[in-house]
N, C-alpha and C positions, 0 to 999 in steps of 0.2 A: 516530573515529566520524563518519561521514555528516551535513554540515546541507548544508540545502536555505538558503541565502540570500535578501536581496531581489535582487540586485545576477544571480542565476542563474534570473531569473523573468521570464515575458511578462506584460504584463498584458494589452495587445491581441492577442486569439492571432487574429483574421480570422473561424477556424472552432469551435466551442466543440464540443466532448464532456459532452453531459447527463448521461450517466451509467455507473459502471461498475455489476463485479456481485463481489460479497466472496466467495470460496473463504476455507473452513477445512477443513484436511485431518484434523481433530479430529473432525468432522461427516459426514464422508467425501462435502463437496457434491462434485456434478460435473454434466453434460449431457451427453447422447445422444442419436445418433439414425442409422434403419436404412434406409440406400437402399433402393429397391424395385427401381430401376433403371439399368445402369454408366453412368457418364459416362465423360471422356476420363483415362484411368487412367495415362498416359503426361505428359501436361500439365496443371498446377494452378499456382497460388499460393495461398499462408496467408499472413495477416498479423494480427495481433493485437498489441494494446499491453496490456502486463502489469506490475506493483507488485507487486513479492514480500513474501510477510509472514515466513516464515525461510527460513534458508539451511542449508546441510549435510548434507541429505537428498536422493533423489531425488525427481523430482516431476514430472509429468508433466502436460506442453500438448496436446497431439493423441493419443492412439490410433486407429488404423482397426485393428480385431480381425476378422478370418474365422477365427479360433483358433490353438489353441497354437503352429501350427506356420506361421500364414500372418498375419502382423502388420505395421505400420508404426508408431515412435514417433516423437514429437519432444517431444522433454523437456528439464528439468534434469539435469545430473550432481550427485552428491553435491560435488564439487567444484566447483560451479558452473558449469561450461562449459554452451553448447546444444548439445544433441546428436542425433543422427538414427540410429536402428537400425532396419532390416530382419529381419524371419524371414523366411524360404522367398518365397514370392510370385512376379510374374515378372520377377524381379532377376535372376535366377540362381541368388547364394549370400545367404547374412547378410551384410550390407552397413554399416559405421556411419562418419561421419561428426562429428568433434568441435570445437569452438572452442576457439582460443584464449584469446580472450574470456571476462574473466568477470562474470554479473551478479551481485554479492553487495552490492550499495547494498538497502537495505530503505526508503530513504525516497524514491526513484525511479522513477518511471515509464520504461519498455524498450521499444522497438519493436521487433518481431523480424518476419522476414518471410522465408519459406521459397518458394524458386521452382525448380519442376520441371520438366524437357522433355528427357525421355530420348528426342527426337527429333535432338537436336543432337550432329553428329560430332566436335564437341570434347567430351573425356570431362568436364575439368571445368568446363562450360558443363548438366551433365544437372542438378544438386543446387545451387544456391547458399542462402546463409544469409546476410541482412544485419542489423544490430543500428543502431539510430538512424540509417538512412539506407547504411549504408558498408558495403559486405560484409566478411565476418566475416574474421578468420584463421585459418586451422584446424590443430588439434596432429593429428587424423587426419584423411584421406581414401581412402574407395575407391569406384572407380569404379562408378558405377551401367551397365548393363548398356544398351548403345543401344537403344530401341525397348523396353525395360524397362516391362510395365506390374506397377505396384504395386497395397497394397489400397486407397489415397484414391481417392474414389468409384464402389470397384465395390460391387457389388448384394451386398444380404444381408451386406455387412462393418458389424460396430457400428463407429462413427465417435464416439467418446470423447471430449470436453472435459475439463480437468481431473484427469483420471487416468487410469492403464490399465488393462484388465480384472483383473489382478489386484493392484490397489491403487494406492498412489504416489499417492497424491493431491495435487493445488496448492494451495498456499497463499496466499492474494492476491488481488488483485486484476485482471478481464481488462476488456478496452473494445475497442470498436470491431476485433470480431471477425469475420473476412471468410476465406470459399475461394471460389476464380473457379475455377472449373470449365473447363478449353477453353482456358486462355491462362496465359504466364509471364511475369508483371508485376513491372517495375520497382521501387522501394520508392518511385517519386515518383509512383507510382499511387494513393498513400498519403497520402505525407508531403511536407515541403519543409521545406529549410533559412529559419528565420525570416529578412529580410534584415536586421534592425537588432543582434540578438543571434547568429547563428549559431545558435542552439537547433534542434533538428529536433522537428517540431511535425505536427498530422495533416491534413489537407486531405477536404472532403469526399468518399467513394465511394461514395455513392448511384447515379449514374449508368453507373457500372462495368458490365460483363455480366457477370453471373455462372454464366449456362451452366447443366446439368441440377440437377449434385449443388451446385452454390453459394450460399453465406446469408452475410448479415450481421445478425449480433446486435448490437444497438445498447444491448438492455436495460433499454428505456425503459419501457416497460409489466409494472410492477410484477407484475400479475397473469398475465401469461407469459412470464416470462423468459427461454425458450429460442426467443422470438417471431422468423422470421425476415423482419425488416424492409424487406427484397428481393422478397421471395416466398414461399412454401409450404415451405419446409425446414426446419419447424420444428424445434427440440429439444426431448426431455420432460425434466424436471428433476426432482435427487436430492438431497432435504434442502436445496435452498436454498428461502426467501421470501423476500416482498415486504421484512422487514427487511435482506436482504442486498445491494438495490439500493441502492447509493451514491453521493455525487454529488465522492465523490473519483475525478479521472479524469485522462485523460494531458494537458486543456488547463486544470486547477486543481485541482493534487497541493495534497493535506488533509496536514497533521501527524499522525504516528500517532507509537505511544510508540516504542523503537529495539531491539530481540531483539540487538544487535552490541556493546551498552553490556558490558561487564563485570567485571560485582557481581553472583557467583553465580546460580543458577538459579532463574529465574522461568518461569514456563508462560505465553507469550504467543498468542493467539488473537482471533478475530474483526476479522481484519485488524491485529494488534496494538493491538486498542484495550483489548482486557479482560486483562489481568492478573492473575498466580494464584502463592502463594506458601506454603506450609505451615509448616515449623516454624523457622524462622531469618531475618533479617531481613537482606530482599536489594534491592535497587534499580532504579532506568530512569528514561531521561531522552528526551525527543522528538524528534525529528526535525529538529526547526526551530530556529534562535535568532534571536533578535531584540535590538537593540539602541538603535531608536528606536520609534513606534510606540504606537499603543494600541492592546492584545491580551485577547483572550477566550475563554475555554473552561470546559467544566465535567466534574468526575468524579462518578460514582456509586458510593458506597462503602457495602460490606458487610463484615459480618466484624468482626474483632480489631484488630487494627492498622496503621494508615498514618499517615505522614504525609505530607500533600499539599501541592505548593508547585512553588516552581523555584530553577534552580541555575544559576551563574554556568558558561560552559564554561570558567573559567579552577581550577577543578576538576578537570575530563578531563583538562586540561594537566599539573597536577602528578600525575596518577593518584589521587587521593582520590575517594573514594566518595560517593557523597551520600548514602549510609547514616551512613558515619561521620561526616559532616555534620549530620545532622538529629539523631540521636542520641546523640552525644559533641563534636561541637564539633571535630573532630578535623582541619579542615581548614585551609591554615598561611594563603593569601592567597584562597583562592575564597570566594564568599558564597552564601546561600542562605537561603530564607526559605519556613516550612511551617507548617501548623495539622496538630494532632495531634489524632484522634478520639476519645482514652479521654480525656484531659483538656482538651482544645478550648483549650489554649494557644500560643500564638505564637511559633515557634522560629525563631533565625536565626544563623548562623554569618557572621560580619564577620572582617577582616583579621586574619589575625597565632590562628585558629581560635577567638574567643570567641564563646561562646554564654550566652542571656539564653532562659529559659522562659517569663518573662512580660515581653513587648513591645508597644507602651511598658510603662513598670513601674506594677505594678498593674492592669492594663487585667486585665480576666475576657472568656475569649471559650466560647461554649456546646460542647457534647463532642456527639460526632456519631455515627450510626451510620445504615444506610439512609438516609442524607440525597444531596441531590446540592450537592455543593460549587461554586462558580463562584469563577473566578479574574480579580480586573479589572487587567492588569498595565499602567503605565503609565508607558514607556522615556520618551516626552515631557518630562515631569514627575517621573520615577527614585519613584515610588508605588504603593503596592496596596492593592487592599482584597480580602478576601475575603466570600463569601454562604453563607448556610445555605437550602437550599430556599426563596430567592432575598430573603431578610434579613440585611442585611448584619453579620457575625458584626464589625468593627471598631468601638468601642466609640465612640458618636455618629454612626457610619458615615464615620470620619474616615479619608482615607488615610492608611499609616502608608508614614516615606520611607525610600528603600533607597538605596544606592550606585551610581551609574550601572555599567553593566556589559554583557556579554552572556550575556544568560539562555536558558534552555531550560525547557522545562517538565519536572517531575522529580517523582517517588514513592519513598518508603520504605516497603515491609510487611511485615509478617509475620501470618505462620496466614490471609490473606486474599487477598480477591478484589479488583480495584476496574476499572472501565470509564471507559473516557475518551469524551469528544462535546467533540472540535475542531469540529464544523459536521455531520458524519453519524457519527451516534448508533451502537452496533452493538446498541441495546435500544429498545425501540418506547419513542419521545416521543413526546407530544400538544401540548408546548409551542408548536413553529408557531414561534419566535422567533425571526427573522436578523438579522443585522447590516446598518448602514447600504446597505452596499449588496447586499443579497438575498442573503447567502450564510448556511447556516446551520441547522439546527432545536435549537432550544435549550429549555431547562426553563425557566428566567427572560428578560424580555426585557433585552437586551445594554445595557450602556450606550455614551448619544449618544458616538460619537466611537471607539467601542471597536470590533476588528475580529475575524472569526473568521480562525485561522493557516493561510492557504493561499498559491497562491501568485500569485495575482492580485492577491491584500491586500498581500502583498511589498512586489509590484512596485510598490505604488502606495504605499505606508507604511513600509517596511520597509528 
């Protein structure tokens, strides 16, 4: 399973990314928009930084649509590769293009960055595709046609975000979304290798020319999303809001819960934040683990049952579940530690799989429903406490102490729903509440010293 570390994190990234924008292909979000008139149809660049929330499906990054028989995509593969498909147009023939490469991390941010110029008498100099910085490898290639104009920026082609005309929609998360219209640009047009970590990271393109049909979406302005921050190119938007702008981005990736964990089928959505379980009691664990640290987050919980907590990854390790953790004790050396909403008692799985329902003994903690949980976990000092709609459900408000370890944040439900808010919510807060250092909107405010799990906090705490 996928963690994001402190030790795999900037904290000074230079150039900061305020905001992305949350696809759910559930909701069928995406953005469009209809040239009026062609730009240079032979030479472009796309570059977009994108966070997948599943994997397995296709899914589609760019359409340019003039119909069924005259298209351009660049998408996912159900196997994860990126890929590039041609219908009719002036390629030639259908044309596709595949990587080797594959993106199937869901707790990562990807740079991808496609560059055109079917001007160039090397054939494969017409199509390149780089992924953080490196061009790609590819399982297919065929040659695009010299002097090939396609449908990217001709007039009267819909030009698709997020999906293609007839579905596929993305799931995830996009930032700093850019086509240069007129020019084929390097990925350091973009990006740069960080010099202290090697991490590839995004560098301001503001100043860039972006030519007739060119925009960058920055998606800062809540109230028009598809705003292009260049210039006039706007995009109209489909099913997304102002709740879908997020400030999980490619310069301070947020914890989301992990769709790769598996402990049967859970229905993940809203960027993996909201979770959805019906008749059998299945599991998930987050993205991130921590092992020193003060850490905060909070879930919103509906429905029948969960129990909410976190779990040693030394679980994952042996393959036990955190289902069968929270609910039977069933686990031989991993720990875990959860509050259960029909009876608001304190469950934890310790060495050797024992389990204790009421922790300390006799302690009473209140049963929950529509509440919103906060969790105050704290690696410093191996402590937690938990919150009920921001009262601390630990009897005196006493931390209770755990076993030093490395934990993740983790869930068990059944017949329910529950939403997680690491720092951006995927349900309208009013709480306003960040952590010491401005990261965050939260229902309660945080406690002093406690951080929201991203990866600037990591790198500084973590």
């Amino acid at each position: 399973m996928p963690l994001i570390l402190g030790t795999n994190s900037i904290k000074d990234t230079g150039y900061d990314v305020a905001n992305s924008l949350r696809f759910d292909d559930g909701s069928s979000d995406s953005l469009q928009r209809t040239p009026s008139s062609s730009g240079n149809r032979r030479t472009w660049t796309f570059s977009t930084w994108f966070k997948r929330g599943n994997i397995g499906s296709s899914q589609w990054i760019l359409d340019a649509y003039g119909g069924s028989s005259d298209e351009f995509h660049i998408y996912i593969s159900s196997g994860n590769a990126i890929g590039i498909y041609t219908i009719g147009g002036g390629f030639g023939s259908n044309l596709s293009i595949s990587t080797s490469n594959l993106v199937r991390d869901c707790g990562a941010w990807y740079h991808l960055v496609v560059r055109c110029d079917t001007t160039q008498g090397t054939a494969s100099n017409r199509l390149r595709i780089y992924l953080n910085g490196v061009e790609a490898s590819y399982g297919t290639y065929n040659n695009f046609t010299e002097n090939g104009e396609g449908q990217v920026n001709e007039a009267s082609t819909i030009h698709y975000l997020g999906r293609r005309n007839a579905g596929d929609y993305f799931d995830g998360y996009f930032a700093e979304t850019v086509l240069v219209d007129g020019s084929s640009l390097a990925p350091t047009s973009f990006g740069e290798f960080d010099e202290d970590t090697g991490i590839w990271k995004p560098i301001d393109v503001s100043e860039l020319t972006f030519g007739t049909n060119g925009f960058y979406l920055d998606f800062e302005d809540s109230s028009a999303l598809g705003n292009d921050a260049a210039g006039s190119n706007n995009f109209s938007v489909n099913n997304l809001t102002a709740i879908d702008q997020t400030v999980d981005t490619c310069t301070n990736n947020f914890c989301t819960m992990n769709p790769l964990y598996p402990d049967g089928t859970i229905t993940f959505s809203e960027g993996n934040l909201k979770l959805t379980q019906g008749s059998s009691w299945r599991s998930a664990g987050g993205t991130m683990a921590v092992s020193t640290g003060k850490w905060f987050w909070e879930v919103s919980n509906v429905g029948n049952y969960a129990y909410i907590g976190f779990a040693d990854i030394q679980l994952f390790n042996e393959g036990c579940s955190i289902r069968e953790s929270f609910t039977t004790g069933a686990a031989t050396t991993g720990r875990a530690h959860s509050v259960l909403n029909s009876d608001g008692r304190h469950y934890q799985v310790t060495s050797g799989g024992a389990q204790s329902s009421e922790y300390p003994s006799g302690a009473t903690f209140p049963t929950f429903t529509n509440s919103i949980i906060s969790i105050a976990l704290n690696l410093d000092d191996n402590n937690f406490i938990f919150y009920k709609d921001g009262t601390a459900m630990n009897p005196s408000g006493t931390p209770i102490s755990i076993t030093a370890g490395t934990y993740i944040p983790a869930v068990s439900i059944y017949g329910n729903n529950v939403s997680y808010n690491f720092g951006s919510p995927p349900y309208s807060e009013s709480g306003g509440n960040s952590d010491g250092n401005g990261y965050g909107n939260f229902s309660m405010a945080v406690p002093s010293g406690y951080y929201a799990l991203n990866t600037k906090n990591l790198a500084e705490y973590g």
